[in-house]
C-alpha positions as CSV (number, residue, x, y, z in Angstrom):
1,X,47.3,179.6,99.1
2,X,47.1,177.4,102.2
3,X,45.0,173.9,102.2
4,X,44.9,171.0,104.1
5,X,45.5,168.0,102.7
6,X,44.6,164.4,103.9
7,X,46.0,161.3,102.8
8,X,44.6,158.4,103.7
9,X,45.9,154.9,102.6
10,X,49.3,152.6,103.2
11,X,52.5,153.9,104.4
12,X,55.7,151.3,105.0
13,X,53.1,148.6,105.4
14,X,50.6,150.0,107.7
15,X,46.6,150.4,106.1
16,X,44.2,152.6,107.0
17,X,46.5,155.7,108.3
18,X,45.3,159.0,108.3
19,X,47.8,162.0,108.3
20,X,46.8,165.4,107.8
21,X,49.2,168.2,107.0
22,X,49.3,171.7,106.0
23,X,51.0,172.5,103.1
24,X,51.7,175.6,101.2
25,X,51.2,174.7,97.0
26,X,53.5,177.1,94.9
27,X,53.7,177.4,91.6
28,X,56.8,177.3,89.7
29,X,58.1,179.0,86.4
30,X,59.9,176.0,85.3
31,X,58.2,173.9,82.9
32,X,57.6,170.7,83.8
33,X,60.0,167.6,82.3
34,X,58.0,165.6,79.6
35,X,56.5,162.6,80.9
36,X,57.6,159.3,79.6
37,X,55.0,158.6,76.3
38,X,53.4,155.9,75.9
39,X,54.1,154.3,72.4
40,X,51.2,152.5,70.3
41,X,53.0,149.7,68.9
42,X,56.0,149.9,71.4
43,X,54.5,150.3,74.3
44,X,56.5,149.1,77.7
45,X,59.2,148.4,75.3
46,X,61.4,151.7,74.6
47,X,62.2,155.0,76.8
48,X,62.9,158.1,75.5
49,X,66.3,157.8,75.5
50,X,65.7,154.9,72.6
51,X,63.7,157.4,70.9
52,X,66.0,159.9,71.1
53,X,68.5,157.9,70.2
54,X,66.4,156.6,66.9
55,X,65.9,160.5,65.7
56,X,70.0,161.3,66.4
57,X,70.1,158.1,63.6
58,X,67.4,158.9,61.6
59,X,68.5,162.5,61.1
60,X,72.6,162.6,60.6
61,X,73.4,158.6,61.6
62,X,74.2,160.1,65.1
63,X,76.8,162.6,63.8
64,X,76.9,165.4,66.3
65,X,78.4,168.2,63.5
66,X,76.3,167.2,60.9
67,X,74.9,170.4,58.8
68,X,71.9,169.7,56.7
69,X,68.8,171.0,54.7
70,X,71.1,173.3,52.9
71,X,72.8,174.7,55.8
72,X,69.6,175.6,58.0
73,X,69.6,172.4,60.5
74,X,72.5,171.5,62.6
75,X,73.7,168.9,65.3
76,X,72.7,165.2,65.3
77,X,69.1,166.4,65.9
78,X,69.2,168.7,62.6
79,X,67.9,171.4,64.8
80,X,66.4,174.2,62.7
81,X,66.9,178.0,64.6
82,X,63.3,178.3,64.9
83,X,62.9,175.1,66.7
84,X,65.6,176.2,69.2
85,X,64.3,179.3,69.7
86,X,60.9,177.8,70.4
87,X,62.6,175.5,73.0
88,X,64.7,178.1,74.9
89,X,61.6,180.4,75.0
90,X,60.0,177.8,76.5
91,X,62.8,176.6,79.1
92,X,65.1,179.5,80.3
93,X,67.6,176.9,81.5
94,X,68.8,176.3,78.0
95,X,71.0,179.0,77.9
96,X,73.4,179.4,75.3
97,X,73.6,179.2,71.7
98,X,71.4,177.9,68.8
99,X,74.8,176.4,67.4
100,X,75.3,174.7,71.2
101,X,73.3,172.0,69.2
102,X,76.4,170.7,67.7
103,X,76.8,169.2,71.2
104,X,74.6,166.2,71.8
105,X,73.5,166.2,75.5
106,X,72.6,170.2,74.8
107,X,70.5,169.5,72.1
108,X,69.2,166.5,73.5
109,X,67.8,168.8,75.9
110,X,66.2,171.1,73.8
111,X,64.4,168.5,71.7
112,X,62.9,167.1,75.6
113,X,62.1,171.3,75.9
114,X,60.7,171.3,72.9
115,X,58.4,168.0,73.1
116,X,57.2,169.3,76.7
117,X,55.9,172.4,74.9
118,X,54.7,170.6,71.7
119,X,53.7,167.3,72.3
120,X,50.9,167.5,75.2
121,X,47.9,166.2,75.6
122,X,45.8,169.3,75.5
123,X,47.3,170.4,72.1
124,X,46.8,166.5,70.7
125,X,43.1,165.4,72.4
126,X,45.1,162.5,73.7
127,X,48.4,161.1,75.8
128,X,51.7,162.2,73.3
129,X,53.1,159.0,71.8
130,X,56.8,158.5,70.2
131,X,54.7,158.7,67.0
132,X,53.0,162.1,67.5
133,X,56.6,163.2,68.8
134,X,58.5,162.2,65.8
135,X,55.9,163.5,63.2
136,X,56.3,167.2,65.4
137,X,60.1,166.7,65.5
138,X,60.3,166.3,61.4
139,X,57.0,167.9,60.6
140,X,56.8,170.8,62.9
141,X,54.5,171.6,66.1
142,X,51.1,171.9,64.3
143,X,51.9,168.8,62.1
144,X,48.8,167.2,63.8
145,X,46.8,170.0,62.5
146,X,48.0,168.9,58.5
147,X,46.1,165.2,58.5
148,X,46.1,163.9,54.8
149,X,48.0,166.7,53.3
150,X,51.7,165.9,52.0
151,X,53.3,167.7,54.5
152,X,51.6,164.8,57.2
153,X,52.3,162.0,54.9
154,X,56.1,163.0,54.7
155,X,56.0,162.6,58.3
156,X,54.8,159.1,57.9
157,X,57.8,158.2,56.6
158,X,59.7,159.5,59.0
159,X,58.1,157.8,61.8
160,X,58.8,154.6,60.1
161,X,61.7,155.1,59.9
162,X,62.6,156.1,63.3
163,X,60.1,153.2,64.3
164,X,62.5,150.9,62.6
165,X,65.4,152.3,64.9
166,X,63.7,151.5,67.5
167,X,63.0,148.5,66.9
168,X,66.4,147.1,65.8
């Protein structure tokens, strides 16, 4: 597909300039990264970094070859198989293996994978905040379907908790 496209506006300090340019729009198989969220009560304040970081502490005090809920989640993350199968389906470039998430940068990656599939705005009726990510991360990727049911107020605790890593 082939379109023309104007842009009108200021370039290197000059106003008003009008360029037009063809340009060829392609579409790509590669999902796109996840956007930095907004945060409600930390908004401007934290990255994603500081939330991953907060989850890493939250889950296995940042211990990369942690094993937990009886052998089924692994890594710093506590990365169940289903969530890194979810997350590699999702992004081909996270080749490898589910117990690659023993290695922190890896799984790092396929928690980002996993948000950018997850936590959107079409799926949650509004911009993903490091709230709505946590609760998915603990509580699964239809958490925000489970309002007032245990399963979502289990959840709530975990975001407070992670909220408090943050915070600290």
């Amino acid at each position: 597909m082939r379109e023309f496209i104007f842009i009108a506006g200021c370039f290197c300090g000059v106003v008003g300039m009008n360029i037009a340019f063809d340009a060829e729009i392609e579409e790509f198989d590669r999902p796109t990264p996840i956007a930095e969220p907004r945060a409600i009560s930390l908004e401007n304040k934290h990255n994603f970094d500081d939330f991953l970081r907060a989850i890493r502490i939250v889950e296995s005090n940042d211990t990369p070859m942690a094993i937990g809920d009886g052998g089924k989640a692994i890594g710093a993350y506590q990365i169940w198989k289903s969530y890194w199968k979810d997350a590699v389906e999702f992004d081909s470039s996270l080749d490898g293996r589910y117990e690659d998430c023993y290695n922190v940068d890896y799984a790092s990656r396929v928690v980002r994978a996993y948000m950018s599939r997850y936590a959107t705005a079409e799926r949650l009726g509004h911009e993903p905040t490091f709230e709505d990510m946590a609760r998915i991360h603990n509580g699964g990727c239809n958490i925000h379907k489970k309002k007032g049911t245990e399963a979502w107020n289990n959840t709530t605790n975990y975001w407070i908790k992670v909220q408090k890593q943050m915070n600290q």
